[in-house]
C-alpha positions as CSV (number, residue, x, y, z in Angstrom):
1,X,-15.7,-29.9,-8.9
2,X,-15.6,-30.7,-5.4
3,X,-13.6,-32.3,-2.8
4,X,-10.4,-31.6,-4.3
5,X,-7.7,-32.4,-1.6
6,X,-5.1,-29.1,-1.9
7,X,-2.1,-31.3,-2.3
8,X,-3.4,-32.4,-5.8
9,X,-4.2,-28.5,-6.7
10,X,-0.6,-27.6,-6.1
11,X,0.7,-30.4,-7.7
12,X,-1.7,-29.8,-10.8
13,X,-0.8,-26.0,-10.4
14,X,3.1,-26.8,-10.0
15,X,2.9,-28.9,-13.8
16,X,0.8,-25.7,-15.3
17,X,3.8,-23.6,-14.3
18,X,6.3,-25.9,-15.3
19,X,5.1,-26.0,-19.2
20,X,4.1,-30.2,-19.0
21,X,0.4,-29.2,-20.1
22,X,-1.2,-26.2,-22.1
23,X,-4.4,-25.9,-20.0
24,X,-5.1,-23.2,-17.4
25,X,-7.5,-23.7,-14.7
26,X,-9.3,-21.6,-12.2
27,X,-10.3,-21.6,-8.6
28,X,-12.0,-19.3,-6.3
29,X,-13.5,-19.0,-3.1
30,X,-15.4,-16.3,-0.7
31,X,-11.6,-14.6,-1.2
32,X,-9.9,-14.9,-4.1
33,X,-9.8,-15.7,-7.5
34,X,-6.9,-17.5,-9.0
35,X,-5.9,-17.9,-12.8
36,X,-2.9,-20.8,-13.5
37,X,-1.7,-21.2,-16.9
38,X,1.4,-22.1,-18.5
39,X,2.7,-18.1,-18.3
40,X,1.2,-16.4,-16.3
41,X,-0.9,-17.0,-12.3
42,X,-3.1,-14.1,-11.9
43,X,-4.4,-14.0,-8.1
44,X,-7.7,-11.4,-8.0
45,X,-9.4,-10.2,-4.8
46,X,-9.6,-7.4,-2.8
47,X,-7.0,-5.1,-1.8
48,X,-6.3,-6.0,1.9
49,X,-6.1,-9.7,1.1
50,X,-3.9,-8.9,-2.0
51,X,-1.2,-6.3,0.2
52,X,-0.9,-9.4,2.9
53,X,-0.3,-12.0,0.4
54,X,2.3,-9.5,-1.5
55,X,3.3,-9.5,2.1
56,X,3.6,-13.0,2.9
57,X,5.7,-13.8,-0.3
58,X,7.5,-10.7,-0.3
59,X,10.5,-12.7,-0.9
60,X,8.8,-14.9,-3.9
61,X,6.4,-12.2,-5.6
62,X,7.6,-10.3,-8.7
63,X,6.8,-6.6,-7.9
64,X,8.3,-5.4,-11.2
65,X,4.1,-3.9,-12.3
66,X,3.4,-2.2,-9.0
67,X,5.7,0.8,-9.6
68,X,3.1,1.2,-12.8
69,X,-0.1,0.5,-10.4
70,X,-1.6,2.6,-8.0
């Protein structure tokens, strides 16, 4: 797909999370990968983009697998 306006990914994204719909869906650019479903958001890419987004939401992300992750 293309020319998907961001406002409909997060709201799309934001329903996933919520538990309204049993899909998952996928997006990706140069970056990053990212994997939405109704348990789980999975954000793939390299390590420097990953520490400044665990840095960014530092006060949203769940850092309860790091401490088994090296």
């Amino acid at each position: 797909m293309k020319h998907i306006e961001l406002n409909e990914i997060i709201s799309y994204c934001t329903k996933v999370y919520r538990g309204h719909t049993s899909a998952y869906i996928v997006f990706h650019d140069s970056d990053f990968l990212l994997y939405v479903s109704t348990d789980v958001v999975d954000v793939i890419g390299d390590a420097t983009a990953i520490k400044s987004l665990k840095e960014t939401y530092a006060q949203i992300y769940d850092s309860l697998h790091d401490k088994y992750v090296e």
